[in-house]
C-alpha positions as CSV (number, residue, x, y, z in Angstrom):
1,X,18.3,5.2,-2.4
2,X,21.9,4.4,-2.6
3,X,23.6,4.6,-5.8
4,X,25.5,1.3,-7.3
5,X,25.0,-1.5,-9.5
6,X,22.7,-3.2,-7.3
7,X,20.6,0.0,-5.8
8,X,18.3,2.4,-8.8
9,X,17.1,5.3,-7.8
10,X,12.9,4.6,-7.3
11,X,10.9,6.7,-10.2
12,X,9.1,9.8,-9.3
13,X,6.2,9.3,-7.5
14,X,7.5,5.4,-5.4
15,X,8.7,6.9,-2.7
16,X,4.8,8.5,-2.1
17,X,3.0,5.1,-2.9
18,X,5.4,2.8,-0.8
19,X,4.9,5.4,2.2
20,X,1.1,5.6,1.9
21,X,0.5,2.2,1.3
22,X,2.6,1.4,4.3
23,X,0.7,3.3,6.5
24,X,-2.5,2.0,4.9
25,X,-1.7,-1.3,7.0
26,X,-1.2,0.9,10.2
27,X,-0.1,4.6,11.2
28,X,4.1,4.4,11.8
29,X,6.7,6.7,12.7
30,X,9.3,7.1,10.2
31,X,11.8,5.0,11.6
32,X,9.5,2.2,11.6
33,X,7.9,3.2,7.5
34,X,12.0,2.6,6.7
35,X,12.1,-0.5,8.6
36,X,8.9,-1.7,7.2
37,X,9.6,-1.1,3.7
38,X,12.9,-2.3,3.7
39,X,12.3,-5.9,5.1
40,X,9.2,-6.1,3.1
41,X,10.8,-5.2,0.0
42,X,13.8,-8.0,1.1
43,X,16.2,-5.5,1.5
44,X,15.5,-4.5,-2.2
45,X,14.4,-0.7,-1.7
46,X,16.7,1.0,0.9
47,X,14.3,4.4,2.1
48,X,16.9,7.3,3.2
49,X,16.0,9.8,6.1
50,X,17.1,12.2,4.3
51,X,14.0,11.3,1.4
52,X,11.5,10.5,4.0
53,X,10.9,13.1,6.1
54,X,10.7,15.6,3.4
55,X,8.6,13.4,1.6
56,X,6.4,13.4,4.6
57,X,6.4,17.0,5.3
58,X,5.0,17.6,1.9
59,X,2.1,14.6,2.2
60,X,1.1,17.0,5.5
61,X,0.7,19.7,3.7
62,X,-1.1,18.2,1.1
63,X,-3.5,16.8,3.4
64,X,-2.5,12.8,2.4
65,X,-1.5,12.4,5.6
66,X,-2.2,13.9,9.7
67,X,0.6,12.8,12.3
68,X,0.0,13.0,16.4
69,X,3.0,13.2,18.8
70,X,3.3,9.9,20.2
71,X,6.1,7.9,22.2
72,X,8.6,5.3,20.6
73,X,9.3,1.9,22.0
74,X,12.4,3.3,23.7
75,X,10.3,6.2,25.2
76,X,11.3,9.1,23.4
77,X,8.8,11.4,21.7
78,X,7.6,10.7,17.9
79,X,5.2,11.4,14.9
80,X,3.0,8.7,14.1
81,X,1.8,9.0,10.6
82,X,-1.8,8.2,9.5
83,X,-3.5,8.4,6.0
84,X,-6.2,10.5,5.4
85,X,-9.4,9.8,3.3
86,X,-7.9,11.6,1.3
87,X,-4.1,9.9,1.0
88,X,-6.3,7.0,0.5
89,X,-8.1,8.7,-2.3
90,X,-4.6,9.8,-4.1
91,X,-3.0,6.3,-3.6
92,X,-5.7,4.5,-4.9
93,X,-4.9,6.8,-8.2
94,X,-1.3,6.3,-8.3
95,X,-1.3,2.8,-8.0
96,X,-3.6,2.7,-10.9
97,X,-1.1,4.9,-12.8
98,X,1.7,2.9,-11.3
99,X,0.3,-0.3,-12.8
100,X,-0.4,1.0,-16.1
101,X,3.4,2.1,-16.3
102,X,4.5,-1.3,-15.5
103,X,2.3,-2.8,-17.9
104,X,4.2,-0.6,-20.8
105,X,7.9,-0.9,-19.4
106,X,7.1,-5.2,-19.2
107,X,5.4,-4.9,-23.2
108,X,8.9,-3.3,-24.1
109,X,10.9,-5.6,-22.4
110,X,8.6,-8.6,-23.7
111,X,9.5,-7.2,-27.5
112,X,13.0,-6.8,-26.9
113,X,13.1,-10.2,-26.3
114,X,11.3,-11.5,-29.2
């Protein structure tokens, strides 16, 4: 994520849920996950190649994810990206995690107002 007034850098852990919940809606190559989450976040979360495919890498290892070789819309060769059972499995926990967190950081905001 780019660094100025209007662009945070995501918390550990957002870059992993936004990819696998991304690809629980279809299997993408990583051109298209950026593309993805950027227009649906409005152009709020800006996803770097150079965080991706790291990212990635390490979610094949882990077993959260399997890609194929496959063919992008311009023809060249690509890796689609697909969630496993058990990337399913690990996003199901994160998002409960994820939501739990946000519950405490809006209660602090809600008493600093008060």
């Amino acid at each position: 994520m780019a660094k100025n007034s209007e662009h945070r850098d995501l918390f550990p852990g957002a870059l992993e849920i936004m990819i696998l919940q991304s690809l629980r809606l279809k299997p993408m190559h990583g051109y298209a996950l950026v593309k993805h989450i950027k227009q649906v976040s409005d152009d709020l979360l800006q996803v770097e190649e150079g965080s991706l495919y790291p990212a990635l890498q390490r979610m094949l290892k882990e077993g959260l994810l399997e890609a194929e070789t496959g063919t992008s819309a311009k023809g060249r060769p690509t890796r689609i990206y697909r969630l496993t059972d058990a990337g399913i499995r690990h996003l199901e926990r994160e998002v409960v995690s994820f939501e739990r967190m946000f519950a405490g950081f809006t209660r602090v905001l809600a008493a600093a107002k008060a």
